[in-house]
C-alpha positions in Angstrom: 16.5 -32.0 9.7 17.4 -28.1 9.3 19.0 -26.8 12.3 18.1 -23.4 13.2 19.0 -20.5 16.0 17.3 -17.5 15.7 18.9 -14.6 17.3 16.1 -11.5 17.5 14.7 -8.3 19.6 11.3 -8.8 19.5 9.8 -6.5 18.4 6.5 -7.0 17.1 7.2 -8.1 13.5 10.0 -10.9 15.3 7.4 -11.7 17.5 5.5 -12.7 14.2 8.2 -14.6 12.8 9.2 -16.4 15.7 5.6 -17.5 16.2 5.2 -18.5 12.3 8.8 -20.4 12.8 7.6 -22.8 15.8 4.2 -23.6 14.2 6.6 -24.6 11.2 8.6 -26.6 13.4 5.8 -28.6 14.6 5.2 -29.7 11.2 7.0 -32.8 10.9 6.6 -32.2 6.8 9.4 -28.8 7.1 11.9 -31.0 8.9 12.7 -27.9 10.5 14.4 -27.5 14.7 14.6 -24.5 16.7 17.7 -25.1 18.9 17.4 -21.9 20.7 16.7 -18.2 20.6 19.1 -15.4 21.3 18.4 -12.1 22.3 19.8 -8.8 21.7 19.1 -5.1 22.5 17.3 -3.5 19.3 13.6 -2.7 19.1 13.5 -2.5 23.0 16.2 -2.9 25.6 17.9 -6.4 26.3 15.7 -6.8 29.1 12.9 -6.6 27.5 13.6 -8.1 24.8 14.8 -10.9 26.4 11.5 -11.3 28.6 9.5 -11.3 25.3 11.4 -13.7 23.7 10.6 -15.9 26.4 6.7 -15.2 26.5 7.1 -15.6 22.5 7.8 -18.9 23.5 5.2 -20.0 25.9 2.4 -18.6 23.6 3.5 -20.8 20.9 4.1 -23.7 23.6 8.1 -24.4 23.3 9.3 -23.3 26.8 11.8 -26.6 25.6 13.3 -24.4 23.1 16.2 -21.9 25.4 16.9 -18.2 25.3 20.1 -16.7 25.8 20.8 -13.0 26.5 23.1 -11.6 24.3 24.3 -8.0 24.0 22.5 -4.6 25.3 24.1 -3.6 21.3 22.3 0.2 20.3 21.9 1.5 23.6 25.5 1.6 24.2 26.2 3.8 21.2 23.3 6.2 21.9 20.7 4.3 19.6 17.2 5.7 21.2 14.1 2.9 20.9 10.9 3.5 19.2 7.9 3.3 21.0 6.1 5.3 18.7 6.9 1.7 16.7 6.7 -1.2 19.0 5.0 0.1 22.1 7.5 0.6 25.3 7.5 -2.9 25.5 8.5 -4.0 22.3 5.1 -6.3 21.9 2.5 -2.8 21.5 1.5 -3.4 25.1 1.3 -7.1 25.3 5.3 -7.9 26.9 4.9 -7.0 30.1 2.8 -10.4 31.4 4.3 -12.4 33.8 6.5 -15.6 32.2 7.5 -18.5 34.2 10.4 -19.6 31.5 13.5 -18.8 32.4 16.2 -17.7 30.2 19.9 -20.1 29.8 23.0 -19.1 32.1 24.7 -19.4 28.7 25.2 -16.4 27.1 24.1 -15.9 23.8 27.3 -15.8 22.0 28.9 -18.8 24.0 25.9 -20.8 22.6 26.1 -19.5 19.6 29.9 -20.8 19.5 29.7 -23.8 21.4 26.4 -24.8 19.3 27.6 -24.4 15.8 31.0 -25.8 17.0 29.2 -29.2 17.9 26.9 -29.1 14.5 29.5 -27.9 12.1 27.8 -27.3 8.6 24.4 -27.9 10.1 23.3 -24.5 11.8 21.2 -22.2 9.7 21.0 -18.6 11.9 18.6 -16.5 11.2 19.0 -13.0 12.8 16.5 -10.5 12.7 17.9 -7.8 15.1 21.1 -5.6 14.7 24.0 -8.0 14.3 26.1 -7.3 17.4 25.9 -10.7 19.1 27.1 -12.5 16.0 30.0 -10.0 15.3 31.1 -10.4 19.1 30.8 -14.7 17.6 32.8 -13.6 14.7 36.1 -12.0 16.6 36.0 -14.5 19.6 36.8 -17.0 17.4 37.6 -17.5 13.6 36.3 -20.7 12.7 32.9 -19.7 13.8 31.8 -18.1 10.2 32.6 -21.5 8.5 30.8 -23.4 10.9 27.7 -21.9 10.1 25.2 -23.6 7.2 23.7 -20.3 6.3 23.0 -16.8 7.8 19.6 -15.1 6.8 19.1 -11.9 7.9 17.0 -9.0 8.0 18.5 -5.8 7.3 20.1 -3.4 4.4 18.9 -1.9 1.9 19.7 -1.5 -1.8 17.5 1.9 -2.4 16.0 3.9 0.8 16.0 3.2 4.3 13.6 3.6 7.5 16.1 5.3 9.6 18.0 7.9 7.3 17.6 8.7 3.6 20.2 5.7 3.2 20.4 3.5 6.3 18.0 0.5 7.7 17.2 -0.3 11.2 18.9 -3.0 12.4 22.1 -2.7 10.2 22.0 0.9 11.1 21.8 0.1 15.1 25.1 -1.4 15.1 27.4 0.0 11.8 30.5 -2.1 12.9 28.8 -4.9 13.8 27.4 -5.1 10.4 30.1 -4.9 8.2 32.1 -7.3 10.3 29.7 -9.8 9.7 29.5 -9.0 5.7 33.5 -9.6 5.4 33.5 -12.3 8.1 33.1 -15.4 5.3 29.9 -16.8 5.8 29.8 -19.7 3.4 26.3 -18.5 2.4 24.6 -15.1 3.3 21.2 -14.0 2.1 20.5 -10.3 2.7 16.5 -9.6 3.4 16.1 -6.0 3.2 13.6 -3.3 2.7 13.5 -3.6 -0.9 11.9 -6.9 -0.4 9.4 -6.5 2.8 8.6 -3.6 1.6 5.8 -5.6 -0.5 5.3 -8.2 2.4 2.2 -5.0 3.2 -0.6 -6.6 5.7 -3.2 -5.2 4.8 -6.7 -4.4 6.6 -8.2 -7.5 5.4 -5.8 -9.5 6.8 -5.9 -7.9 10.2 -9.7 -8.4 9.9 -8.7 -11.9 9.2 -6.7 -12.4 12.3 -9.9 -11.0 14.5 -12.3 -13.1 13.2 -10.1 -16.5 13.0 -10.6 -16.3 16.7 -7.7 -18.3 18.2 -4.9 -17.5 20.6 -2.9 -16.8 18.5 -4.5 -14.9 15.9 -5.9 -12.6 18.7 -2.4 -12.3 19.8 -0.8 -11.1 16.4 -3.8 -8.8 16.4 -3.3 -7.3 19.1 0.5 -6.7 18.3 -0.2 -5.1 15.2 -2.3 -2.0 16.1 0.9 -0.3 17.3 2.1 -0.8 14.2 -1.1 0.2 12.3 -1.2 3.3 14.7 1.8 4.3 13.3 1.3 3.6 9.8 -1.4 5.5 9.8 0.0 8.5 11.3 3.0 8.4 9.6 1.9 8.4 5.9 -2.2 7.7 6.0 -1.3 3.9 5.6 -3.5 1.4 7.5 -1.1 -1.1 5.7 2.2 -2.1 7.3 5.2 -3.8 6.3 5.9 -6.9 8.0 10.0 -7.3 7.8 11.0 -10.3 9.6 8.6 -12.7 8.5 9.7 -12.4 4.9 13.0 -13.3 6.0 11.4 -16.1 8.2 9.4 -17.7 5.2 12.4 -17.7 3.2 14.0 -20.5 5.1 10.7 -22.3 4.5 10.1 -21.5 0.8 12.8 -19.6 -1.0 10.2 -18.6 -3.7 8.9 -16.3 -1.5 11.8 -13.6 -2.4 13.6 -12.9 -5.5 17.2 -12.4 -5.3 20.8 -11.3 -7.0 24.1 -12.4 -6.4 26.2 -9.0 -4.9 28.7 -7.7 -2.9 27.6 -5.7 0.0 29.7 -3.6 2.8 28.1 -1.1 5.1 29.2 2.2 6.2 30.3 2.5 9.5 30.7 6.2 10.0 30.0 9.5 8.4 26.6 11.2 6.8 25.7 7.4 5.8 26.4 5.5 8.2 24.8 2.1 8.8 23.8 2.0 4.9 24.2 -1.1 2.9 26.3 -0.5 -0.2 25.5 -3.3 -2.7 27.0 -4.2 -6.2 25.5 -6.6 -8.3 27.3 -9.0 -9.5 25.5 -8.4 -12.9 26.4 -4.4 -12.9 29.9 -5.0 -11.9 31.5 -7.9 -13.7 34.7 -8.9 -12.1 33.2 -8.4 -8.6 32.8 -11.2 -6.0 29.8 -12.2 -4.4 29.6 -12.4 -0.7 25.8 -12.3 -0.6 22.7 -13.0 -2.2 20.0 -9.7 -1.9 16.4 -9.6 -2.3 15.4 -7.6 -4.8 11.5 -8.1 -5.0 8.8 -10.2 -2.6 5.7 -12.6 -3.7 3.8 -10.9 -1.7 0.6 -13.5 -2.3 2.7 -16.7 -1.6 4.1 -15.1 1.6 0.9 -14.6 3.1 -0.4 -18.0 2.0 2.7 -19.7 3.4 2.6 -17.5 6.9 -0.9 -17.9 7.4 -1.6 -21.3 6.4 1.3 -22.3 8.9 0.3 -20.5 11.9 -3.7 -21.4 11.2 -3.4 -24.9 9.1 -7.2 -25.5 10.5 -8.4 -22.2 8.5 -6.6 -23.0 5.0 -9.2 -22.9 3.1 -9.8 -18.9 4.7 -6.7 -17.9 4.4 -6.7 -18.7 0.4 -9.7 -16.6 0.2 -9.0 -13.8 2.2 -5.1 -13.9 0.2 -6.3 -14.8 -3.2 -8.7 -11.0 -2.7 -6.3 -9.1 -0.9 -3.3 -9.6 -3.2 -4.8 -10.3 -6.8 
């Protein structure tokens, strides 16, 4: 059995993953537990993230599963939210429903501590947010990086990113953070960034997919998404959008998904580039140690095969069809 905390800010692509993560869990087949969700500020503020992590969970039906707040993060360093993005609730107008799940009195890095301490070797995390809660883990206490199975994250960038002309979201939210967590000695750190989701595009026919599969669910994810296609659309003509988080989520479930190279990564914490992901191959730089693996390049087919099939196992045999022509 895989262990796995996922700490997030949901966030409408989170909200995808974390969805696509407890259908997987149900599975007995992936062997896969949830054992819990921790918040932190980043695509909305903690509070609201913190409330949508908890109606996450009730619409996938595992109020078992516990949230813990974690760190406000970007709003303390001036970090402004993007509604334009996510919708002022983070969820594109579908957070703000009453939940009756309540959050844990643990904080999120106590659990994160205390958890990984009692499971040594076990934990996979898998963050998907700015990395401020698991830096705070980091300096309270030095044993927690080696505790950890793996850490999958979200973030960085080799080429461009979506904030400056160098720098990615969520690395870029908390600088510091970041780079603590790159030299902190994670046995085993795989870096999803944009060069990577950045062929995980939904297109139209898959949201037109999502409509007419009819469930809950698939009305939910909907939903979700037409803040995001609002934007996409305004932004550069697209009415396809990138969905980042759940390529880091299907990694944990097929590695396959992503193609990656050994590198060392640190992040800039302050100047004109701040927040951007500086990575050396391994392969360009002989002589240079590895402290991460980076994806370099998505299956973009076999993701959406893997997400959709797992979130709607009754509609397989629509899903291959509707994958096989969107993504030939």
């Amino acid at each position: 059995m895989r262990r796995l905390i996922i700490d997030t800010d949901p966030g409408i692509d989170d909200a995808i993953a974390l969805l696509f993560l407890c259908a997987a869990a149900a599975a007995p087949a992936t062997r896969l537990q949830i054992d819990g969700v921790t918040t932190v500020g980043g695509n909305a503020d903690l509070d609201q993230v913190t409330g949508n992590a908890l109606r996450l969970l009730e619409v996938a039906g595992r109020t078992d599963i516990g949230v813990y707040r974690g760190s406000e993060g970007r709003a303390a360093r001036g970090r402004e939210f993007s509604p334009d993005v996510h919708g002022a609730d983070g969820l594109g107008g579908e957070g703000g429903r009453t939940v009756t799940m309540r959050e844990r009195e643990e904080s999120a890095v106590d659990f994160l501590l205390s958890h990984t301490a009692a499971h040594p070797g076990e934990v996979t995390l898998l963050t998907l947010g700015p990395l401020t809660n698991v830096a705070a883990a980091v300096a309270a206490d030095p044993a927690f990086a080696g505790n950890v199975r793996s850490l999958v994250l979200m973030g960085g960038a080799e080429g461009g990113g979506n904030m400056t002309q160098w720098a990615e979201f969520n690395l870029w939210c908390d600088p510091a953070a970041s780079e603590a967590v790159f030299s902190a000695g994670f046995p085993d750190v795989v870096m999803v960034g944009l060069d990577a989701t950045a062929e995980a595009d939904l297109t139209p026919g898959i949201g037109e997919l999502l409509l007419r599969l009819d469930t809950p669910v698939s009305r939910f994810i909907h939903a979700i998404t037409r803040t995001y296609a609002n934007f996409a659309f305004a932004a550069n003509g697209s009415l396809s959008f990138d969905l980042h988080d759940p390529l880091a989520a299907a990694y944990l479930l097929d590695p396959e998904v992503i193609a990656t190279a050994e590198a060392d990564v640190t992040i800039a914490v302050d100047g004109e580039q701040e927040g951007r992901s500086l990575v050396a191959r391994t392969g360009d730089f002989p002589g240079t140690a590895a402290n991460a693996r980076v994806a370099i390049g998505a299956d973009t087919a076999r993701f959406y095969r893997l997400l959709l099939t797992t979130l709607f196992p009754e509609s397989a045999a629509e899903v291959e069809r509707v994958v096989a022509d969107e993504y030939r």
